[in-house]
C-alpha positions in Angstrom: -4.1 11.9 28.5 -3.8 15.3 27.5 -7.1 17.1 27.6 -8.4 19.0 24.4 -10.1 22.1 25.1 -13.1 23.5 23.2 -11.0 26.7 22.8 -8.7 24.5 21.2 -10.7 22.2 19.0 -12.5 25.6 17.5 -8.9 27.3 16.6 -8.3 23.6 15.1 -11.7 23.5 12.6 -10.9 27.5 12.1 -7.1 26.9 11.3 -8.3 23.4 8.8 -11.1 25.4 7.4 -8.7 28.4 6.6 -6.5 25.9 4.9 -9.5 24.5 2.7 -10.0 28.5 1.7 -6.5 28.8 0.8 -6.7 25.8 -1.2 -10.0 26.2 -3.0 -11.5 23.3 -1.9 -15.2 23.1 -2.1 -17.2 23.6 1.5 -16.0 21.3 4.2 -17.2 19.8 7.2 -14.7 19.4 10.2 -15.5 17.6 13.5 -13.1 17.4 16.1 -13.5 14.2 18.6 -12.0 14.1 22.2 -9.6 11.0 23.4 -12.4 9.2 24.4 -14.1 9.8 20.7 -16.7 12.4 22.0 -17.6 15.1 19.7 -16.0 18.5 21.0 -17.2 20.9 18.3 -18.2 20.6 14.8 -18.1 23.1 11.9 -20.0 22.5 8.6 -19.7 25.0 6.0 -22.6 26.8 3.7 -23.2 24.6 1.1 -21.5 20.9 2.0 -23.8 18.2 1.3 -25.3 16.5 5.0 -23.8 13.3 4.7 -20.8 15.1 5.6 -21.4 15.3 9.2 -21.3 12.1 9.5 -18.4 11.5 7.1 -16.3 13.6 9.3 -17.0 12.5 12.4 -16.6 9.1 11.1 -13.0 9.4 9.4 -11.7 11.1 13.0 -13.7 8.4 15.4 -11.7 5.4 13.0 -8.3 7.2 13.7 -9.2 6.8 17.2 -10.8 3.8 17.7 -7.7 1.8 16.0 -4.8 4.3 16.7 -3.8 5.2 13.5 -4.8 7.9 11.0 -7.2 7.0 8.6 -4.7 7.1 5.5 -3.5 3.9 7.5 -6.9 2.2 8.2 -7.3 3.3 3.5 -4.0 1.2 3.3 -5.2 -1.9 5.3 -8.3 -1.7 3.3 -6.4 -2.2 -0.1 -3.9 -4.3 1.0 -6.0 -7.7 0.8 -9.3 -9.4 1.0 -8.3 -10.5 5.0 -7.9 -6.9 5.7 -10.7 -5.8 3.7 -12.8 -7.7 5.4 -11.4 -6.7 8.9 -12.6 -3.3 7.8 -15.8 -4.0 6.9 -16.4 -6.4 10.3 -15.4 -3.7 12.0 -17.5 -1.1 10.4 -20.5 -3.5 10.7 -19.6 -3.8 14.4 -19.5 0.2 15.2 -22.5 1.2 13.1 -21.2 2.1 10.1 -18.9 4.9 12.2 -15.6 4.3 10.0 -14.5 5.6 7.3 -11.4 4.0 5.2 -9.7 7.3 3.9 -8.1 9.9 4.3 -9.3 12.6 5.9 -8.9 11.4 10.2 -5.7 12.9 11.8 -5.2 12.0 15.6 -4.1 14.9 17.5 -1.0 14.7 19.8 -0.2 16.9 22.5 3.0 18.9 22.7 4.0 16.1 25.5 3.1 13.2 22.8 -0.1 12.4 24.0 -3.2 11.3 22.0 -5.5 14.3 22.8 -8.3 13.3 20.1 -8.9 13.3 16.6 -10.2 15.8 13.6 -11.9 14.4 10.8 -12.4 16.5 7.7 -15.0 15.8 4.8 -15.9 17.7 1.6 -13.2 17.6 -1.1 -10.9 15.0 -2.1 -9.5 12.9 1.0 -5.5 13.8 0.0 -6.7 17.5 0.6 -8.9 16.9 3.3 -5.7 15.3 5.2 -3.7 18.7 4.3 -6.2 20.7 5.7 -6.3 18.4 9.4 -2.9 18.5 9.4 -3.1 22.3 9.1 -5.2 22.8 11.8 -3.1 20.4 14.1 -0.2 22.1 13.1 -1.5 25.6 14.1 -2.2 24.7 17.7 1.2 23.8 17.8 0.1 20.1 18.2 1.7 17.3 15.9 
């Protein structure tokens, strides 16, 4: 496991949140989680609603905790009322930490490994993916 720096995970939420700018989203809130789903640093913008936190947090710590991004965990959720209720088992089970949409990219090091997650919250989860995958992108990470 490639470790994540704080360095890094910073230049990650600035790189996402200069994306949402670029974009005209409305204020975001960007957490970025460690491979073993610790929070390493946490930006919430002037004027985003509090749940966000949360929301954030949540959409990266669902990538983790089931190894896909959460677009994928969205899809399972739609597919049927088997998977649908896989979801909501396993949402029950973790406190309410998971999110089913977009928004919760893992991060993979330059070597392939999983190095953690960013969840981003605040506009429209299509956009808030763009604006992970920004921030990913501008570490040089994939």
């Amino acid at each position: 496991m490639s470790e994540l720096t704080l360095s890094q995970a910073n230049q990650l939420i600035d790189a996402t949140l200069a994306m949402a700018r670029k974009m005209d989203l409305p204020p975001l809130a960007v957490a970025v989680l460690d491979a073993g789903g610790h929070l390493k640093a946490l930006q919430r913008e002037d004027g985003v609603s509090f749940l966000r936190v949360q929301i954030c947090q949540a959409k990266a710590w669902g990538a983790l905790g089931l190894a896909t991004d959460s677009r994928g965990i969205a899809e399972k959720y739609q597919q049927d009322d088997l998977q649908k209720g896989f979801i909501n088992a396993l949402n029950a089970m973790s406190g309410g930490r998971l999110i089913p949409l977009p928004g919760g990219v893992l991060i993979h090091s330059p070597s392939g490994q999983v190095s953690g997650a960013v969840g981003v919250a605040g506009g429209p989860s299509d956009k808030d993916e763009i604006c992970a995958l920004a921030g990913i992108d501008a570490l040089g990470f994939t």
